[in-house]
Structures are given as structure tokens and as C-alpha cells.
C-alpha positions as CSV (number, residue, x, y, z in Angstrom):
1,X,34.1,150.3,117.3
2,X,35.0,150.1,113.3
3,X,33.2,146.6,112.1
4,X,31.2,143.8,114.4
5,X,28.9,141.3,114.3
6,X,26.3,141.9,116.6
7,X,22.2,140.6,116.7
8,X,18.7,141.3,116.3
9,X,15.6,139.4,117.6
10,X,11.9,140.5,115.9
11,X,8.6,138.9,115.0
12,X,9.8,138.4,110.8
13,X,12.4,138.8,108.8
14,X,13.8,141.6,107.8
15,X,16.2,142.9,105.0
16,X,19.0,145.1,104.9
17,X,17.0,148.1,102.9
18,X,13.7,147.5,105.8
19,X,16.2,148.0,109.0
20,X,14.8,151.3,110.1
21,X,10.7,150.6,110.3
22,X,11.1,150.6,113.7
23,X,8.6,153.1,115.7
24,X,12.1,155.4,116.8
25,X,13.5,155.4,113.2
26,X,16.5,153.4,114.8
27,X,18.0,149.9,114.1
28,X,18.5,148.2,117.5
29,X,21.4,145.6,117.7
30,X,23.3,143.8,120.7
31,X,24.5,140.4,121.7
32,X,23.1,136.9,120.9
33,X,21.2,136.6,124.2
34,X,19.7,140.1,124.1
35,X,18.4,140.0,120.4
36,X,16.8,136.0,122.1
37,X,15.1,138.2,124.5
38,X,13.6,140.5,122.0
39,X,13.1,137.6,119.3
40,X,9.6,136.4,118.4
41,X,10.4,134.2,115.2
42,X,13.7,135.6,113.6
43,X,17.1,136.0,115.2
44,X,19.2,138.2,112.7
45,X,22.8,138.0,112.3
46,X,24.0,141.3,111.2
47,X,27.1,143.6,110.5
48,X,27.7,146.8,111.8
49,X,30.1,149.2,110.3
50,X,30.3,152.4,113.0
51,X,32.7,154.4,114.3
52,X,31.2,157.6,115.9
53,X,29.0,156.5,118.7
54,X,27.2,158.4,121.2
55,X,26.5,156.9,124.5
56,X,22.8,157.1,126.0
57,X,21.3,155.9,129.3
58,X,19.2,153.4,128.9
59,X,15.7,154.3,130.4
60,X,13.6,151.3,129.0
61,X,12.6,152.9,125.6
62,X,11.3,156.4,124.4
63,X,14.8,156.4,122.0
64,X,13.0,158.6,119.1
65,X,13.8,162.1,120.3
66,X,17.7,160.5,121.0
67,X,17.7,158.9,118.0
68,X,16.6,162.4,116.4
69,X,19.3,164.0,117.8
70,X,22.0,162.1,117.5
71,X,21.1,161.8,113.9
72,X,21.3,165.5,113.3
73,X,24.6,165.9,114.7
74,X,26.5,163.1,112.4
75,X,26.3,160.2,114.8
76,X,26.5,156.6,113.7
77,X,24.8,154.8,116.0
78,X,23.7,155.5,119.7
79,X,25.5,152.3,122.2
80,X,23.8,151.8,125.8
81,X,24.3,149.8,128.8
82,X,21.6,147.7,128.1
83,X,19.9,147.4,131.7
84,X,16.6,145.2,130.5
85,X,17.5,141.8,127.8
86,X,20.4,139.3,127.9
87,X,20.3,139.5,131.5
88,X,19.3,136.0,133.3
89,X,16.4,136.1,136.1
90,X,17.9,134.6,138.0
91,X,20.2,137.6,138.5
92,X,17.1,139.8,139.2
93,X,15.4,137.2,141.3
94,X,19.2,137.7,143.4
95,X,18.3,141.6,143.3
96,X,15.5,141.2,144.8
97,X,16.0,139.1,147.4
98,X,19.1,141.5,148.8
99,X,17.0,144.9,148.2
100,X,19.1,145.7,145.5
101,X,16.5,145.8,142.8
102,X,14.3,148.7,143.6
103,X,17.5,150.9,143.5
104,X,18.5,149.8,140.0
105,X,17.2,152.5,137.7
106,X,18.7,155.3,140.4
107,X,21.9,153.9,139.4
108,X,24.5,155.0,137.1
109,X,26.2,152.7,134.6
110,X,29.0,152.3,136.6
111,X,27.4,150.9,139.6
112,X,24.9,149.2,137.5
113,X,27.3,146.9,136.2
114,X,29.1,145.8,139.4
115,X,25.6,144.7,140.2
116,X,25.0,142.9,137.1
117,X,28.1,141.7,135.7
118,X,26.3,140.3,133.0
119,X,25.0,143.4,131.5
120,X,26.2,144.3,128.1
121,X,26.0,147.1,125.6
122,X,23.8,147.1,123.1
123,X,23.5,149.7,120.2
124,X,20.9,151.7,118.0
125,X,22.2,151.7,114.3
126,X,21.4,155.2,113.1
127,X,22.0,154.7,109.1
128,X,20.5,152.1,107.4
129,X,24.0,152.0,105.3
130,X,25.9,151.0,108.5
131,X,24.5,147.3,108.7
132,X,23.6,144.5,106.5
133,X,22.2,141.6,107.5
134,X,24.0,138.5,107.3
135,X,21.6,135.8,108.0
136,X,18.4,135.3,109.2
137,X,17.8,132.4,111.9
138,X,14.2,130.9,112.1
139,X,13.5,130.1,115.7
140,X,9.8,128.8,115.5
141,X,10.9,125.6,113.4
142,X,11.3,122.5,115.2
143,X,14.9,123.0,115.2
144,X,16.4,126.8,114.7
145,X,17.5,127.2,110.9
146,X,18.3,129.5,108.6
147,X,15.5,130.8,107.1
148,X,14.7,130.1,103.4
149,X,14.4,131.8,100.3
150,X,16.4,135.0,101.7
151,X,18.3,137.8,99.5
152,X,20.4,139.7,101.7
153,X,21.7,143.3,99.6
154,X,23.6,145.7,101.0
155,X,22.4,148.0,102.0
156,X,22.1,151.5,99.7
């Protein structure tokens, strides 16, 4: 994967040394309209530097042990078919309506995605040195900005 710009939604912003307070001791990035989904106040822009990824199921959370893991055998990040955020209603309400839905989590990638075209990857950053936030998007202003008064280090 080398270098990407990728996103990540949360309740406040967050700097590049504070990336891994999360409860599984992972950093979880994907596209724009996943970190939306996930955003309650901050969208972050951020840069990911990885090359040796691992890829998970995604089973709707419980990523500590993975993270763990993956950790202690040199991985840089753990990358998922992201089967929950950036994916429209619209699309599940279709699911639903054709019996599709309750057959979902039974499903493997594969045949996940020819269901929902518009599911994406999304990734959990493993090293706090892999990624540095490159801005920090203020969503609960009248109009989205950047946020203000924001240092952005690299991280360590």
C-alpha cells in the first residue's frame, strides 16, 4: 500500500502523538464517507505510511486481541472489508427488501462485495509512527472548516 491519504471521523480532535487512545490500541482509518459515519465533530485528514498489512474479517468490532497480534508479529496496520460505515441505506433498505440482508454476516468478502458494490476497505494503523494527521475538519460549525489553533507534529 506504501503512502495514502485516508480519513478519520471522532468526537474531538486529535493529534498525531494521541492516535492510539482508542479502547483496541489501534488507529482506525478508511475513506471520506466511512470516517462521516463515525464522525461526531471532527473529520481528520491523515497520512498513512504502511506496507505490511494483514487482512482481517470484519465482525463489527472486538479488534483488541487482532490488533494484539498483529502487533507482535511486525504488522503495520490491519485493512478490512469494511461491512458497517460508508455504505448508503438505501443499499441496506435494497437488502432487506430482497432477503439478502439477514445472510450478510454468513458471507465471505467476496460475496459480500458483489452485494454491496459500495463497500470499501478500511484499515487499523498499528504504529502511531505510520500516520500523521494532516488536517483536522470541524463539522459542527455552521459551515465545515478547518479547525483552529491546530499543531500537527509528526509523529515520534
Amino acid at each position: 500500500m506504501s503512502r495514502e491519504r485516508l480519513w478519520h471521523g471522532g468526537a474531538a480532535r486529535i493529534e498525531s502523538g494521541e492516535m492510539h487512545h482508542s479502547p483496541d490500541g489501534g488507529f482506525h482509518v478508511g475513506t471520506r464517507d466511512q470516517a462521516l459515519m463515525r464522525a461526531r465533530g471532527v473529520l481528520h485528514e491523515v497520512e498513512v505510511d504502511i506496507t505490511r498489512l494483514r487482512r482481517s474479517r470484519d465482525t463489527g468490532g472486538n479488534w483488541a486481541s487482532k490488533v494484539r497480534d498483529a502487533r507482535s508479529r511486525g504488522f503495520d496496520a490491519i485493512v478490512y472489508l469494511n461491512r458497517y460505515e460508508g455504505i448508503p441505506a438505501e443499499r441496506f433498505d435494497a437488502l432487506r427488501q430482497d432477503g439478502s440482508f439477514d445472510r450478510l454476516d454468513d458471507m465471505g468478502d467476496k460475496a459480500f462485495r458483489r452485494l454491496v458494490p459500495e463497500a470499501r476497505d478500511s484499515y487499523i494503523i498499528l504504529h502511531a509512527a505510520d500516520a500523521r494527521i494532516l488536517n483536522a475538519i470541524c463539522l459542527d460549525k455552521p459551515a465545515p472548516a478547518l479547525c483552529e489553533n491546530i499543531s500537527f507534529a509528526p509523529s515520534p
